[in-house]
C-alpha positions as CSV (number, residue, x, y, z in Angstrom):
1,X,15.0,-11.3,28.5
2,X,15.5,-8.9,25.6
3,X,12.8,-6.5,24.4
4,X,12.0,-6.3,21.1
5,X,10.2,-4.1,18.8
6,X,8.5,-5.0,15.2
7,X,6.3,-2.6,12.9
8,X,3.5,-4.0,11.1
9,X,0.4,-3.8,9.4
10,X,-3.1,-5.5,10.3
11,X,-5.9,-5.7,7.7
12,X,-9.4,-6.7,8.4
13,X,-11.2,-9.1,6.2
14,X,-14.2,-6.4,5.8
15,X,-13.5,-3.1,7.5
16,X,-11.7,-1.1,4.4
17,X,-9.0,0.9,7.1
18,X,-6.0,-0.7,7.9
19,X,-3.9,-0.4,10.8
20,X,0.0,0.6,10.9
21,X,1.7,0.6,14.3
22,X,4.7,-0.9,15.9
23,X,4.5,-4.0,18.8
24,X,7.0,-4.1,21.6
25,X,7.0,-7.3,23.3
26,X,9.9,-9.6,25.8
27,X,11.5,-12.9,24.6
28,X,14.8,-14.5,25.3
29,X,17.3,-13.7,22.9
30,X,17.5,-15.5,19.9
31,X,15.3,-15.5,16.7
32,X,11.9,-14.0,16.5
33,X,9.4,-16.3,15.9
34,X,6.9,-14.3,13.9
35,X,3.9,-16.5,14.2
36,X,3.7,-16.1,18.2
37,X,4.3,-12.4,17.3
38,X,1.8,-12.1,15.3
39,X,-1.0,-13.2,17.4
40,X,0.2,-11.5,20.6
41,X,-0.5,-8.3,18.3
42,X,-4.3,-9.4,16.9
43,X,-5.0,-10.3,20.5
44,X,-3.0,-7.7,22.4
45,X,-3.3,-4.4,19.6
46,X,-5.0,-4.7,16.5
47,X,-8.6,-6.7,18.0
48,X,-8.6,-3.2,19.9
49,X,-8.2,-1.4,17.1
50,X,-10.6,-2.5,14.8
51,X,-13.3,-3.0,17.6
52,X,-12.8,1.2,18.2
53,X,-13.1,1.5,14.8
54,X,-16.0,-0.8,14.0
55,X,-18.0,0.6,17.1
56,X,-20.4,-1.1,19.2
57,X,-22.6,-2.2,16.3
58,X,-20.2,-4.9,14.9
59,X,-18.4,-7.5,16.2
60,X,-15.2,-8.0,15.5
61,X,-13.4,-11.6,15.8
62,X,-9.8,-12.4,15.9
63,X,-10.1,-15.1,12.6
64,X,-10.8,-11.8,10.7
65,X,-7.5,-9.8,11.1
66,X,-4.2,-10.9,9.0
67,X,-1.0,-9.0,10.0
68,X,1.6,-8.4,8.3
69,X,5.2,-8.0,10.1
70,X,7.2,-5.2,8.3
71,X,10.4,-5.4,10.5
72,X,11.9,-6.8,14.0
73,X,15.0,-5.6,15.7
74,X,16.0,-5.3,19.1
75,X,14.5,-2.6,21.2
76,X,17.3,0.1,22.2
77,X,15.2,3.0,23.4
């Protein structure tokens, strides 16, 4: 297994604050596939995000956050 690292950016379709952060997550080596990273981060990070954001008054489902993968590399640290 190789850990890997990507930085990205999640937007919500109607809170106006959009979240930059970085994802660490294990595959075996090989390509990325950036559609199973993507969701591991709305359901793992950003659904998080936005619901600490949004407070207790809104609700805040997964269908509403896009991300946006900015880079993926092996994690070395």
């Amino acid at each position: 297994m190789t850990i890997y690292i990507a930085t990205y950016k999640a937007k919500h379709k109607i809170i106006q604050i959009e979240e930059h952060s970085c994802f660490t997550w294990k595959q075996e080596s090989g390509e990325v596939d950036v559609e199973m990273v993507k969701g591991k981060i709305v359901r793992e990070s950003s659904v998080h995000f936005f619901r600490l954001v949004a407070g207790t008054n809104y609700v805040v489902d997964l269908n509403d956050i896009t991300v946006e993968i900015l880079k993926t590399e092996p994690f070395k640290g």
